[in-house]
Residue, then its C-alpha position, 0 to 999 in steps of 0.5 A: x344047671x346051677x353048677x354050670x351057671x356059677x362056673x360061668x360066672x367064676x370065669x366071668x369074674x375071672x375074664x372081668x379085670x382083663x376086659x375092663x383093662x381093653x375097655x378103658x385102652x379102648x376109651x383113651x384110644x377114642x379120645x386120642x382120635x377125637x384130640x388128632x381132629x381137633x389138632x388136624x387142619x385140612x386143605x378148604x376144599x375138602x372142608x367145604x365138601x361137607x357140612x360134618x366130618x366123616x370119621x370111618x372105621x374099617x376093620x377095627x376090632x371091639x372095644x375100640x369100635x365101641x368106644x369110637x361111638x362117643x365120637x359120633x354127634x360131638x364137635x370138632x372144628x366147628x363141625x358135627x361128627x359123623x361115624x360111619x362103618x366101612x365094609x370095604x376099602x374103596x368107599x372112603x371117598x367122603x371119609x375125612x378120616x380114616x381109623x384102621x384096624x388090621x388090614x391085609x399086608x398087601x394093602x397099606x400102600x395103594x390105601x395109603x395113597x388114595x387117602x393121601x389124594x383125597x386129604x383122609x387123615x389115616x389112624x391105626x393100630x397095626x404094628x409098623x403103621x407109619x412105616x407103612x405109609x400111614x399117618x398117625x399110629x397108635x400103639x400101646x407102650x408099658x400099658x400107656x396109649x402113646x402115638x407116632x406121626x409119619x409128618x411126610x404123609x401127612x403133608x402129601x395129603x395136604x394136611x397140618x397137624x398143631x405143633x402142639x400135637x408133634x410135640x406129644x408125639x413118642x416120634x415124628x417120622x419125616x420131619x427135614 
């Protein structure tokens, strides 16, 4: 039994600096999410439907969906923020925004327009986010957090991101 415990734990030490690597990713990715609201204005209407601002998450994996819990109850715009889980794609309707993790293939474009209809600001991890419709991708480049704006579909949602915000950005897709 103590031979199985310190195998265990030699593997555990082994495992750590990996962990803490994806945990810390995680953070900045949260943090990253948190400074996209706070740089993101979105049409009146929308913002008078809800006293906070609904941050959803679908199909994000650990750590993020860890990390993502410092973000409930902080403000932003002059709002709480509230973080809900989602289970399924068809209940984002009182979601300001949406953070994806991997969804299916065949899903990214009829999502991306029903979150474009109703001004949900859409973040993601998957590969090829922006291109496939989605707003803000993030991706993780020489070990740096870095992200890309599709700023076509940001305006079709009715949305304005700060110039500040485009400017950080590793490329801004659609921009006339």
């Amino acid at each position: 039994m103590l031979k199985i415990l310190l195998i265990a734990l030699v593997c555990a030490g082994l495992m750590s600096p990996g962990v803490q690597a994806q945990e810390q990713e995680a953070s900045v990715k949260a943090a990253f999410i948190f400074n996209f609201i706070k740089f993101t204005d979105w049409p009146l209407a929308r913002m008078e439907s809800s006293p906070v601002l609904q941050v959803c998450i679908l199909s994000v994996r650990e750590p993020l969906r860890a990390a993502m819990g410092i973000l409930d109850g902080k403000t932003a715009l002059g709002r709480g923020i509230k973080l809900r889980t989602l289970d399924v794609i068809d209940s984002i309707d009182a979601c300001h925004v949406l953070v994806l993790g991997e969804i299916p293939a065949h899903r990214p474009p009829a999502l991306h327009r029903l979150a474009q209809a109703r001004s949900i600001l859409t973040i993601g991890e998957s590969e090829g986010f922006i291109d496939a419709g989605g707003m803000i991708g993030l991706l993780v480049l020489n070990d740096k957090v870095r992200f890309e704006i599709n700023l076509e579909a940001v305006r079709n949602a009715g949305l304005n991101l700060s110039a500040q915000l485009l400017r950080l950005a590793l490329r801004v897709k659609g921009v006339s």
